[in-house]
Biopython code that builds the backbone (N, CA, C, O; Angstrom):
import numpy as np
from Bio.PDB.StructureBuilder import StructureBuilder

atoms = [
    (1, "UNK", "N", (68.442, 45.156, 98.214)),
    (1, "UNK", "CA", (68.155, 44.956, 99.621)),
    (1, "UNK", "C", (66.648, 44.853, 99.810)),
    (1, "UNK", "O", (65.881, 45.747, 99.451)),
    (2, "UNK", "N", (66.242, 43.670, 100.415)),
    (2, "UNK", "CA", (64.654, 43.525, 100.913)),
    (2, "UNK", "C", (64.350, 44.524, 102.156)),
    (2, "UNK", "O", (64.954, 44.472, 103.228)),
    (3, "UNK", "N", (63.577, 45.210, 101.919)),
    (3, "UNK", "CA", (62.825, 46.267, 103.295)),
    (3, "UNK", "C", (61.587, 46.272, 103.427)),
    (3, "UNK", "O", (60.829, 46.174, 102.462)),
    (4, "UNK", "N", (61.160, 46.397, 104.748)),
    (4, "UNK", "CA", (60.234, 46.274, 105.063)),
    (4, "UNK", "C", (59.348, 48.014, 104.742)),
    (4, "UNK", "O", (59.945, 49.083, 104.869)),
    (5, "UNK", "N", (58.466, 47.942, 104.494)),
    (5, "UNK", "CA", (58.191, 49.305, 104.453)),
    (5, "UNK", "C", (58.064, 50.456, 105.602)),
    (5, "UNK", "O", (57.948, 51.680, 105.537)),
    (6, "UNK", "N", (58.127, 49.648, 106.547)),
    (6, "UNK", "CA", (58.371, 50.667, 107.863)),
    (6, "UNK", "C", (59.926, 51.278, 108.183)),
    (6, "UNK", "O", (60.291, 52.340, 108.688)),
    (7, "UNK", "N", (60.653, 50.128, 107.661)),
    (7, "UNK", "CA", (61.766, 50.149, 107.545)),
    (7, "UNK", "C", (62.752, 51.364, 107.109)),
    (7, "UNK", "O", (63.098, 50.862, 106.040)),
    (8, "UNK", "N", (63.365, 52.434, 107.148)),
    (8, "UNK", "CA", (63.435, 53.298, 105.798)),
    (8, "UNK", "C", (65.075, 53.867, 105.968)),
    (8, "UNK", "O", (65.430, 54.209, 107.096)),
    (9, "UNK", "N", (65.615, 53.916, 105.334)),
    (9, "UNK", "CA", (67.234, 54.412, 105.028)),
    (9, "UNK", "C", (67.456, 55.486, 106.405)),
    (9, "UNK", "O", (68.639, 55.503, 106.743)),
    (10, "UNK", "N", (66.807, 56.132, 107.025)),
    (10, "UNK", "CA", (66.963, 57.111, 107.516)),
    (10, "UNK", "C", (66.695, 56.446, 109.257)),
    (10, "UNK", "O", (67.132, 57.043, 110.240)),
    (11, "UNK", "N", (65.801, 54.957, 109.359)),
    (11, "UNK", "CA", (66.286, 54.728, 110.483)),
    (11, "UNK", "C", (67.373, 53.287, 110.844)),
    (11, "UNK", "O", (67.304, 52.378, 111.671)),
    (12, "UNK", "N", (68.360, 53.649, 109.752)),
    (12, "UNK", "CA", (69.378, 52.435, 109.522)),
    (12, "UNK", "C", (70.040, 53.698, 109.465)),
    (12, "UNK", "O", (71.144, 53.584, 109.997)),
    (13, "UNK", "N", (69.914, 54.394, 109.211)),
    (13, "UNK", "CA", (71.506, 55.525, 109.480)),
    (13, "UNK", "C", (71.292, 56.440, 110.911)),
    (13, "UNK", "O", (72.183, 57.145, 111.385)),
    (14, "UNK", "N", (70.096, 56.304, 111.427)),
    (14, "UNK", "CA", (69.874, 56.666, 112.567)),
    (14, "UNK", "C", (70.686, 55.943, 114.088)),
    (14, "UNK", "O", (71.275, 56.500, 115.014)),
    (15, "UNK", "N", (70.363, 54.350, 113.789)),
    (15, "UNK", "CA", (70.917, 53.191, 114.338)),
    (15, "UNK", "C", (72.220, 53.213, 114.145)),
    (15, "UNK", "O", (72.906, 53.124, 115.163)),
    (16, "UNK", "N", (72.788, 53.311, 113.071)),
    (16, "UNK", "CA", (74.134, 53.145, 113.153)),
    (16, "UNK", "C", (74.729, 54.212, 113.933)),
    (16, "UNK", "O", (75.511, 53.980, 114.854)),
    (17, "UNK", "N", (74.304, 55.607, 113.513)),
    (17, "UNK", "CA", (74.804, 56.624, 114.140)),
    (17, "UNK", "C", (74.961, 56.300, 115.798)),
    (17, "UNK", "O", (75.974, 56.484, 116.472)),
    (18, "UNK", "N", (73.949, 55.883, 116.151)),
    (18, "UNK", "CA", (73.766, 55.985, 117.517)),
    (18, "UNK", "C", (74.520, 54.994, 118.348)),
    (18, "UNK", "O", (74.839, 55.264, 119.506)),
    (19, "UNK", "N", (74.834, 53.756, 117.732)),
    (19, "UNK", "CA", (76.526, 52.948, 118.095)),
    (19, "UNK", "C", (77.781, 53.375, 117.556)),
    (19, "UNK", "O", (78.697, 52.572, 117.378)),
    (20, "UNK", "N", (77.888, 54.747, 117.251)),
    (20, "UNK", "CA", (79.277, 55.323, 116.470)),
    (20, "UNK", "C", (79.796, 56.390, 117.931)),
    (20, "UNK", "O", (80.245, 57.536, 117.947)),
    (21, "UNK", "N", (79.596, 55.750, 118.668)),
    (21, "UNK", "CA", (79.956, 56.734, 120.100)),
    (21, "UNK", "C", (80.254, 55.647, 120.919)),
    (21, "UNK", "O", (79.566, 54.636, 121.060)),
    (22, "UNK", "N", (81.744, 56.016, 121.664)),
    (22, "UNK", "CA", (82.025, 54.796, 122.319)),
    (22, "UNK", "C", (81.506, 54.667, 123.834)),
    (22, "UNK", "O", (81.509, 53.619, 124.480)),
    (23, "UNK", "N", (80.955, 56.214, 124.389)),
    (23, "UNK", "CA", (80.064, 55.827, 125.145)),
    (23, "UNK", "C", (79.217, 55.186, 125.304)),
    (23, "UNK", "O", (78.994, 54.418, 126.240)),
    (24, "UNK", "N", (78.301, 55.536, 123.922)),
    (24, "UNK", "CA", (76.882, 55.110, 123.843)),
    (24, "UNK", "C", (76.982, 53.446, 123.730)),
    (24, "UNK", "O", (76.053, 52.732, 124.107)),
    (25, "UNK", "N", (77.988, 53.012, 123.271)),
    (25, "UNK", "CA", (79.192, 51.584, 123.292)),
    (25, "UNK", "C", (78.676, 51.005, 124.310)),
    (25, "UNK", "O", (77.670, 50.297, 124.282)),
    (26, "UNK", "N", (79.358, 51.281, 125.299)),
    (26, "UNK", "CA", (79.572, 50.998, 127.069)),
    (26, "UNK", "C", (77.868, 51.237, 127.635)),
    (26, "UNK", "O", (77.452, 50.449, 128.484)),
    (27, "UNK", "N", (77.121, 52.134, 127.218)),
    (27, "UNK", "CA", (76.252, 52.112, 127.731)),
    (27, "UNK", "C", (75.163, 50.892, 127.513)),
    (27, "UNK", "O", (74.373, 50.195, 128.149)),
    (28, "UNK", "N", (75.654, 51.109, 126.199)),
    (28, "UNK", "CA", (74.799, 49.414, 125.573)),
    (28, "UNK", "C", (75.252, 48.142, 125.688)),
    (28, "UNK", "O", (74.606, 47.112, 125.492)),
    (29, "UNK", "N", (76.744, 48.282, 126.115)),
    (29, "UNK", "CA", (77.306, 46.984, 127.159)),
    (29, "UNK", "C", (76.692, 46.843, 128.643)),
    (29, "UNK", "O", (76.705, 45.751, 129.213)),
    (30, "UNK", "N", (76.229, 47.839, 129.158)),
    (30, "UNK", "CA", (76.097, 47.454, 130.475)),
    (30, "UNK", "C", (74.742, 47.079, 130.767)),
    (30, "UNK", "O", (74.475, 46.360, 131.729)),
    (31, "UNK", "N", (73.558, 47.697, 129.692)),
    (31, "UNK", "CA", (72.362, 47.354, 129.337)),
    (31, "UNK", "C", (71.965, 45.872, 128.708)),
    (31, "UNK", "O", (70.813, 45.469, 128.548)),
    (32, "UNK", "N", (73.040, 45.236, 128.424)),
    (32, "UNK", "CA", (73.502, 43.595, 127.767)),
    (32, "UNK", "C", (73.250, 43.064, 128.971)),
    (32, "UNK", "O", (72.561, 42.100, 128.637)),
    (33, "UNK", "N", (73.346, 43.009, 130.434)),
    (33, "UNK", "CA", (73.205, 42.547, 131.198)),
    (33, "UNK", "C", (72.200, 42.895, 132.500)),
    (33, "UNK", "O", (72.259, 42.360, 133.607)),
    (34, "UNK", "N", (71.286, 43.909, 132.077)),
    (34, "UNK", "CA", (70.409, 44.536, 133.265)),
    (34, "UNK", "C", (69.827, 46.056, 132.665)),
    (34, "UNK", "O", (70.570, 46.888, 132.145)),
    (35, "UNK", "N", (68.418, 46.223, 132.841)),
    (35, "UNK", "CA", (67.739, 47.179, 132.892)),
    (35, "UNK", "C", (68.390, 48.027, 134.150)),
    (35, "UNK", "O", (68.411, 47.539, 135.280)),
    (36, "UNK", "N", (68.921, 49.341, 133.860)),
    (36, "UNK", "CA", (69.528, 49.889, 134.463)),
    (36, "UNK", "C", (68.902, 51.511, 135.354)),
    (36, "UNK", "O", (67.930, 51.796, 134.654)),
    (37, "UNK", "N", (68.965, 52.284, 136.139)),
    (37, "UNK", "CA", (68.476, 53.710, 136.036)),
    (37, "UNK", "C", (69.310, 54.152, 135.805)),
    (37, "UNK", "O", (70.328, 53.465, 135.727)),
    (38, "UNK", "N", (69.360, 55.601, 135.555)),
    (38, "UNK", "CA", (70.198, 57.187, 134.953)),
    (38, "UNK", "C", (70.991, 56.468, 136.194)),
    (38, "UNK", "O", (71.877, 55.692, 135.837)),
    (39, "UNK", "N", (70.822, 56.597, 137.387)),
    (39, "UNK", "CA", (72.063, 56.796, 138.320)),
    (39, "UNK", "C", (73.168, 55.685, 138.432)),
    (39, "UNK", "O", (74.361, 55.686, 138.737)),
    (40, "UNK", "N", (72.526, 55.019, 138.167)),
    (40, "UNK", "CA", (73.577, 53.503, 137.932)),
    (40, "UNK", "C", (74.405, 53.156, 137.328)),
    (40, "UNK", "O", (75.322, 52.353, 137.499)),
    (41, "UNK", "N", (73.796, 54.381, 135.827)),
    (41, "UNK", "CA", (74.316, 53.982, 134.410)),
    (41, "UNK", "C", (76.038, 55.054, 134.897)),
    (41, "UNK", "O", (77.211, 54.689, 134.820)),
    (42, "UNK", "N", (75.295, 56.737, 135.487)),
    (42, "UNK", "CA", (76.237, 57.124, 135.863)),
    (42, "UNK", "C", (77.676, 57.013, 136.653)),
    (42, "UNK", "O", (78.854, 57.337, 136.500)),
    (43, "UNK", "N", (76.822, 56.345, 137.593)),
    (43, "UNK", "CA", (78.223, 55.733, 138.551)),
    (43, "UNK", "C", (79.238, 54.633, 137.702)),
    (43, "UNK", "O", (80.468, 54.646, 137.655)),
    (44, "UNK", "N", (78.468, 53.864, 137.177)),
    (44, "UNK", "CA", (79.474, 52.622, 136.455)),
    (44, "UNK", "C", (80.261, 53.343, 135.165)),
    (44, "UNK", "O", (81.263, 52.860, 134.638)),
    (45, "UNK", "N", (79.749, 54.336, 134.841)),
    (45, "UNK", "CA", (80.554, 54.842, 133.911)),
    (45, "UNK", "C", (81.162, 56.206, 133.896)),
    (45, "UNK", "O", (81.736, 56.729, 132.940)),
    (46, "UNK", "N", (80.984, 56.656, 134.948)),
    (46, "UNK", "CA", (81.783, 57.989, 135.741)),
    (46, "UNK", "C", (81.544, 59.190, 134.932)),
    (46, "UNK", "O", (82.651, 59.499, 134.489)),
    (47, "UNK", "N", (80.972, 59.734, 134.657)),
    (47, "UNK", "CA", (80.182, 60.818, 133.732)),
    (47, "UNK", "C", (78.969, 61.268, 134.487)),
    (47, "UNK", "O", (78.218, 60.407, 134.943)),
    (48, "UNK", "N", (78.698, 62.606, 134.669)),
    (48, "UNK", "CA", (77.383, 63.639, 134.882)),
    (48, "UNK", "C", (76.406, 62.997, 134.151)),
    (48, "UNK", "O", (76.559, 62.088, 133.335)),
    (49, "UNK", "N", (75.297, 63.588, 134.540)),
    (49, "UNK", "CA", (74.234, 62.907, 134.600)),
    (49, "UNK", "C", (73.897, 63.576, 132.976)),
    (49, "UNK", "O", (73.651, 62.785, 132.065)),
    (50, "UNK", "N", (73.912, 65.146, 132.704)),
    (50, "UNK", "CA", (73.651, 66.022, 131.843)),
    (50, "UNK", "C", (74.346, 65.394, 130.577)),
    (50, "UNK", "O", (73.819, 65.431, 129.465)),
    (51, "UNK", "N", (76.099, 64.565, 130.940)),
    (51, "UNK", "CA", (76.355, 64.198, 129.642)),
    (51, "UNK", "C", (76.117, 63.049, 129.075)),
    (51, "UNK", "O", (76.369, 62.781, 127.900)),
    (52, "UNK", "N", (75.383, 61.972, 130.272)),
    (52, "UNK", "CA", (74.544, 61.267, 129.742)),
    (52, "UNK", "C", (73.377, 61.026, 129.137)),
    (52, "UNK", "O", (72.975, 60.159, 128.361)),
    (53, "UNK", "N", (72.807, 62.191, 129.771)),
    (53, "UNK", "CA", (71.545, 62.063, 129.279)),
    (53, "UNK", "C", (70.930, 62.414, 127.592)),
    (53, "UNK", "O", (69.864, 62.190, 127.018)),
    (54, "UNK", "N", (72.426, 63.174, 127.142)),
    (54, "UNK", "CA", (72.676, 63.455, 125.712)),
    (54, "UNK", "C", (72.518, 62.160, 124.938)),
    (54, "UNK", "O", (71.916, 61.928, 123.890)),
    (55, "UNK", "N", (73.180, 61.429, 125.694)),
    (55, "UNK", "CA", (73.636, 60.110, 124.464)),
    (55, "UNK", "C", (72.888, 59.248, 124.802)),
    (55, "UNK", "O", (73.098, 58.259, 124.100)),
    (56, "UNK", "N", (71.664, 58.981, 125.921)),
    (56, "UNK", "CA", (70.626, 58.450, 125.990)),
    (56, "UNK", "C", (69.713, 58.628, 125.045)),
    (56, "UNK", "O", (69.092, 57.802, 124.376)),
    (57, "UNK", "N", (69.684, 60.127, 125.059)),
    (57, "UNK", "CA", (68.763, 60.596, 124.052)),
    (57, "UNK", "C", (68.694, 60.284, 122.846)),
    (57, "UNK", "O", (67.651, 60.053, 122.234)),
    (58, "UNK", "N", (70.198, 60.242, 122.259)),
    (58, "UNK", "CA", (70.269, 59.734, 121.003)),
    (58, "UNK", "C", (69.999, 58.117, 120.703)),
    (58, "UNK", "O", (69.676, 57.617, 119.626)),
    (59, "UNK", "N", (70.189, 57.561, 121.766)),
    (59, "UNK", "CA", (70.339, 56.223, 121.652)),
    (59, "UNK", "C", (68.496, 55.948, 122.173)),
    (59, "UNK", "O", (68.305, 54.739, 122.048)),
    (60, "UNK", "N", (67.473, 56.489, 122.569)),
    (60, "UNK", "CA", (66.191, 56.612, 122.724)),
    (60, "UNK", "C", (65.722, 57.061, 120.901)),
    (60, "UNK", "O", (64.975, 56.367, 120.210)),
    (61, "UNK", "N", (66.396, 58.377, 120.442)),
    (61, "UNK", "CA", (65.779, 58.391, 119.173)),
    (61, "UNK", "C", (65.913, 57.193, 118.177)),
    (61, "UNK", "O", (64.977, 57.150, 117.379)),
    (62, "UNK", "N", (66.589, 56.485, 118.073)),
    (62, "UNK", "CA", (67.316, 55.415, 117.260)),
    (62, "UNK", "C", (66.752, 54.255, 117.718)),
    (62, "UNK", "O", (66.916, 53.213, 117.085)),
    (63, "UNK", "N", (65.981, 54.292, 118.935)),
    (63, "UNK", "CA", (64.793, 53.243, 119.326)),
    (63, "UNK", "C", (65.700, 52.028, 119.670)),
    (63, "UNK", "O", (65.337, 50.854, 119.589)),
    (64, "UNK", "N", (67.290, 52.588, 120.182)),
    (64, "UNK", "CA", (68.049, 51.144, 120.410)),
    (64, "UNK", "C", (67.936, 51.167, 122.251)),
    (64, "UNK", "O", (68.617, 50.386, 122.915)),
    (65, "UNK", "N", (67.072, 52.079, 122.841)),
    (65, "UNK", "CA", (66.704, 51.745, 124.138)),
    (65, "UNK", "C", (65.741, 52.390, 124.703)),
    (65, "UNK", "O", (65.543, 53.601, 124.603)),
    (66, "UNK", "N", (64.953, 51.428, 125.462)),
    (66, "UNK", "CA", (63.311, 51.928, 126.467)),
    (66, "UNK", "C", (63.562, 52.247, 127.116)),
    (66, "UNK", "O", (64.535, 51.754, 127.687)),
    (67, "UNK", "N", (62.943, 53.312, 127.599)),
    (67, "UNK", "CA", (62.761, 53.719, 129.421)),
    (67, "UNK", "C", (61.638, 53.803, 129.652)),
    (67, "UNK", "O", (60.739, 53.968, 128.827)),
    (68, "UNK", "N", (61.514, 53.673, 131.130)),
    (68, "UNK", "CA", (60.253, 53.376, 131.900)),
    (68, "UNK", "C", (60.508, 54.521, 133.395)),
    (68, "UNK", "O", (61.506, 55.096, 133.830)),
    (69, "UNK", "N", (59.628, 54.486, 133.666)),
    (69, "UNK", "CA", (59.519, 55.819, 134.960)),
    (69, "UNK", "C", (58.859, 54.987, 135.889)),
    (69, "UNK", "O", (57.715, 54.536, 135.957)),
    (70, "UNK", "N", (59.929, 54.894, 136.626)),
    (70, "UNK", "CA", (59.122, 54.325, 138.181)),
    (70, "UNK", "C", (59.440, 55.425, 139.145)),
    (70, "UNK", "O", (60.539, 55.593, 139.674)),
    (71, "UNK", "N", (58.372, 56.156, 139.322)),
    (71, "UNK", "CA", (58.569, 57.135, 141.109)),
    (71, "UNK", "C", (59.367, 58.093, 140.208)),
    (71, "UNK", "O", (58.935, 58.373, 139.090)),
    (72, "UNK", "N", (60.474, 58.579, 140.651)),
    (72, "UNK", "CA", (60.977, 59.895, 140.227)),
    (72, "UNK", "C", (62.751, 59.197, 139.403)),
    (72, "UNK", "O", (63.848, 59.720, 139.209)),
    (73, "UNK", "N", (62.314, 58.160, 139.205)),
    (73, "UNK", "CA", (63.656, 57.365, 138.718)),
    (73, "UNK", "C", (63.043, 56.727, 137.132)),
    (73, "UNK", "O", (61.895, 56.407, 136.824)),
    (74, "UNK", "N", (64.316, 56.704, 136.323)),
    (74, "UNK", "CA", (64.118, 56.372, 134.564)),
    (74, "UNK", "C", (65.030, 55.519, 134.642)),
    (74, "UNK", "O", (66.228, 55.601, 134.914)),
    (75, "UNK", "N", (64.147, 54.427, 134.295)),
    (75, "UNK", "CA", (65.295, 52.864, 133.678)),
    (75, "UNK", "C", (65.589, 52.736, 132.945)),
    (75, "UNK", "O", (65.229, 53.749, 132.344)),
    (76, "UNK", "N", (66.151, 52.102, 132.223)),
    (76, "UNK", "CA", (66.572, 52.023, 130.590)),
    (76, "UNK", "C", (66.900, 50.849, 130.461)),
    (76, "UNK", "O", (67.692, 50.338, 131.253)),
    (77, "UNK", "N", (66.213, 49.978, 129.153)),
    (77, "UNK", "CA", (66.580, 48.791, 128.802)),
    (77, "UNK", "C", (66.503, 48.612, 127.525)),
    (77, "UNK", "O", (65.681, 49.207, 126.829)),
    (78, "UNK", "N", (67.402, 47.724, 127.052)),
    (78, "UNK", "CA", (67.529, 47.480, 125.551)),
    (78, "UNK", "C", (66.357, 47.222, 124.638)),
    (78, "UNK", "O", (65.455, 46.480, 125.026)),
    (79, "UNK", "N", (66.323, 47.685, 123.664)),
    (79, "UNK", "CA", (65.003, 47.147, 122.778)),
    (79, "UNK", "C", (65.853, 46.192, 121.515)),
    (79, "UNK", "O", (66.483, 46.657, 120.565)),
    (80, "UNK", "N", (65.626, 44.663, 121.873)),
    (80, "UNK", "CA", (65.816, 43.705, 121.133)),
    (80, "UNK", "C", (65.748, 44.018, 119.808)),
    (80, "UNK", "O", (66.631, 44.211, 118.972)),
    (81, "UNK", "N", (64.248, 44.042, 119.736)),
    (81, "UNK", "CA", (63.560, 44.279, 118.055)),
    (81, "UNK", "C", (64.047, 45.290, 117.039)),
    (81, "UNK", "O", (63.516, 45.486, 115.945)),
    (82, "UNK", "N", (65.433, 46.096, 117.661)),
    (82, "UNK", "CA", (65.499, 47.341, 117.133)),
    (82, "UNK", "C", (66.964, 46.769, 116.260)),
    (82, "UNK", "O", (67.316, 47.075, 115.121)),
    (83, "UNK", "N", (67.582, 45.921, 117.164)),
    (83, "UNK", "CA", (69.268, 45.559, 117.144)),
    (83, "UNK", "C", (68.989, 44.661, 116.252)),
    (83, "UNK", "O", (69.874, 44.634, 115.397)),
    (84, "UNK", "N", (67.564, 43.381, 115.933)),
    (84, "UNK", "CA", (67.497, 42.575, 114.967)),
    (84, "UNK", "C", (67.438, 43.224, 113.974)),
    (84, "UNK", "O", (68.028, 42.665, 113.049)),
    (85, "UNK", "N", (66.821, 44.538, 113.607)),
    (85, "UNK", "CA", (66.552, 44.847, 112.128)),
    (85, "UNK", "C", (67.951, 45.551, 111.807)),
    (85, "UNK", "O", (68.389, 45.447, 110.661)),
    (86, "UNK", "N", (68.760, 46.353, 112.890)),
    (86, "UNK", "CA", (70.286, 46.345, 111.967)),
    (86, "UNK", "C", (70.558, 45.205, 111.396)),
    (86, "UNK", "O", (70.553, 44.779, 110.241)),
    (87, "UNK", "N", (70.897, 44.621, 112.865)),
    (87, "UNK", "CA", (71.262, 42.772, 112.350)),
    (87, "UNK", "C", (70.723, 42.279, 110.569)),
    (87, "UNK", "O", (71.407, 42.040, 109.574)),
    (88, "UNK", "N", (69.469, 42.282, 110.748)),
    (88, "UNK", "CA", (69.352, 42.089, 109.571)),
    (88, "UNK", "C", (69.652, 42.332, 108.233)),
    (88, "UNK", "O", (69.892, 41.575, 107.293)),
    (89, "UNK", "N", (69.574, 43.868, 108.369)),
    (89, "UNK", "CA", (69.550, 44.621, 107.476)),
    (89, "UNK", "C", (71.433, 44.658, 106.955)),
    (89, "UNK", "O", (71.655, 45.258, 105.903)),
    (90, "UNK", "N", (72.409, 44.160, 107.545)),
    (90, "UNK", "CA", (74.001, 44.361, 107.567)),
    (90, "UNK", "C", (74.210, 42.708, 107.081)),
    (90, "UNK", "O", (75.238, 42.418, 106.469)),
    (91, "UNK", "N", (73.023, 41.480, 107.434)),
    (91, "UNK", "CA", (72.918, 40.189, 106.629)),
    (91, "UNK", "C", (72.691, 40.237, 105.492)),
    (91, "UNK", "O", (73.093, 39.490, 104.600)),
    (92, "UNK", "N", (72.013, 41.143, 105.439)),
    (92, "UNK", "CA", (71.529, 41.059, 103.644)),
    (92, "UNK", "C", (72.445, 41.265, 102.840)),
    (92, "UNK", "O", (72.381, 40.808, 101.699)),
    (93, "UNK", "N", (73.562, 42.050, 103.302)),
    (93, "UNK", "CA", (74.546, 42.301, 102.266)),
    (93, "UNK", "C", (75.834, 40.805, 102.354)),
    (93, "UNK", "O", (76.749, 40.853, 101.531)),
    (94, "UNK", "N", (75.812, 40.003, 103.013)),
    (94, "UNK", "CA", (76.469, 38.913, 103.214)),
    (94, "UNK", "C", (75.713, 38.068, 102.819)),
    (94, "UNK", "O", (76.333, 37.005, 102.800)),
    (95, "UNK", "N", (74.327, 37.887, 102.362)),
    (95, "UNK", "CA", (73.693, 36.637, 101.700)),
    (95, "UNK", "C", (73.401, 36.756, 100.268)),
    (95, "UNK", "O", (73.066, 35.799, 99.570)),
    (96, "UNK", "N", (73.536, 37.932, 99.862)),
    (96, "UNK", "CA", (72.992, 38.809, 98.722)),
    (96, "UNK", "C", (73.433, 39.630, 98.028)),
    (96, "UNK", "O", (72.787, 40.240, 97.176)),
    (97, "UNK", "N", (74.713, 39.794, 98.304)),
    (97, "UNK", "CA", (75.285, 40.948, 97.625)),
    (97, "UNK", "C", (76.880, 40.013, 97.184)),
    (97, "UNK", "O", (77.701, 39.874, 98.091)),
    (98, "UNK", "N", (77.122, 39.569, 96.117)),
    (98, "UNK", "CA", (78.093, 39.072, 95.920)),
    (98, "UNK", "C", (79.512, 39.957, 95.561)),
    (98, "UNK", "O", (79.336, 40.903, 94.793)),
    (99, "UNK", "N", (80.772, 39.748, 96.008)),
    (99, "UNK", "CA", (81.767, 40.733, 95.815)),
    (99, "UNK", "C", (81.849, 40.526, 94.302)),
    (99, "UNK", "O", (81.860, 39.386, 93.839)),
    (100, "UNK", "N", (81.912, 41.707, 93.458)),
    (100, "UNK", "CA", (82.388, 41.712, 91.879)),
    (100, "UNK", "C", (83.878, 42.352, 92.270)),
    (100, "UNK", "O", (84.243, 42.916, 93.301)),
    (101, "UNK", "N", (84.502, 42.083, 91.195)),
    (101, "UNK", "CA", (85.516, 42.302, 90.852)),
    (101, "UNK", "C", (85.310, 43.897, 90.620)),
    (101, "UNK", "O", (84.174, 44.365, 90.550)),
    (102, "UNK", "N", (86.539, 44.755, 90.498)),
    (102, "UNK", "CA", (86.553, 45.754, 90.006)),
    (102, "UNK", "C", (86.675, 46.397, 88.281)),
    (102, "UNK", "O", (87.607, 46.298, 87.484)),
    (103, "UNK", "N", (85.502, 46.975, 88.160)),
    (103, "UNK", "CA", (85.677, 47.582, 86.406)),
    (103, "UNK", "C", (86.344, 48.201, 86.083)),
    (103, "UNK", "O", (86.752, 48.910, 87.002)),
    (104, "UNK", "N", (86.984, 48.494, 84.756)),
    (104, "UNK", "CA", (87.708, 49.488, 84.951)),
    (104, "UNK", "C", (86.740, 50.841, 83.883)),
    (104, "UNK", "O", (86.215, 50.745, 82.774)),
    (105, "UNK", "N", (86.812, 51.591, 84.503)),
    (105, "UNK", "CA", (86.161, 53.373, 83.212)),
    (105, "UNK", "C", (86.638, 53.073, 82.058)),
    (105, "UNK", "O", (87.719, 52.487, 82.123)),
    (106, "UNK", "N", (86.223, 53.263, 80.986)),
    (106, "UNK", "CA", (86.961, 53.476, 79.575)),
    (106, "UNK", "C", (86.752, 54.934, 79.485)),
    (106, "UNK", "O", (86.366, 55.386, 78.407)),
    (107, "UNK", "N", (86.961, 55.741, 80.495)),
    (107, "UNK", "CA", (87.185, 57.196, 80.243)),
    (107, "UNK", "C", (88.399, 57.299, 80.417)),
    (107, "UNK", "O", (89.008, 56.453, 81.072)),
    (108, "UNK", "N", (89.176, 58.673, 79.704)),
    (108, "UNK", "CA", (91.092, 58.289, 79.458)),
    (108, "UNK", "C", (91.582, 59.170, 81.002)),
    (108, "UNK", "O", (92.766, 59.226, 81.331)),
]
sb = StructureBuilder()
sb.init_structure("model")
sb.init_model(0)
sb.init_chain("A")
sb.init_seg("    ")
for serial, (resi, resn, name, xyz) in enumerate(atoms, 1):
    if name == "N":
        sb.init_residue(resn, " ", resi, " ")
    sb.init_atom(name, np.array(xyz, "f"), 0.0, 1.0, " ", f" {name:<3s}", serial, name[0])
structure = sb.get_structure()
């Protein structure tokens, strides 16, 4: 696998982690179409604010979304550049990694 050196195993398992929640799913569906605030995100997806703000968080560490502070309100919008380097990084094994057959052990 080609990597960039900024790149590092730990924020490709970070990323993945952070789309392995089917909230965090929906939240990044609704962010597909509009920079959103906490309250917006809440209403469209019927959940407290407290149990969103969990899986924001995670999905902020994993750098798969920005927020911005306007006045006493937090927006949240997708970070492109973050979803290309999964993207990428899940191509490489489809341009580059050819299926082998299975070996067999010569242990009995």
């Amino acid at each position: 696998m080609i990597q960039s050196p900024t790149i590092t195993a730990s924020a490709i398992a970070c990323g993945f982690h952070a789309l392995s929640d089917p909230l965090r799913i929906q939240v990044i569906e609704l962010l597909r179409e509009q920079e959103l605030c906490v309250c917006d995100l809440c209403d469209r997806l019927h959940v407290p604010q407290s149990k969103l703000s969990f899986h924001l968080k995670t999905l902020k560490e994993a750098a798969l979304v920005r927020s911005r502070q306007e006045g006493r309100w937090i927006y949240y919008s997708l970070n492109i550049p973050q979803f290309a380097i999964l993207e990428q990084y899940l191509a490489e094994y489809r341009r580059f990694s050819p299926i082998l057959s299975i070996r067999c052990c010569d242990t009995p």
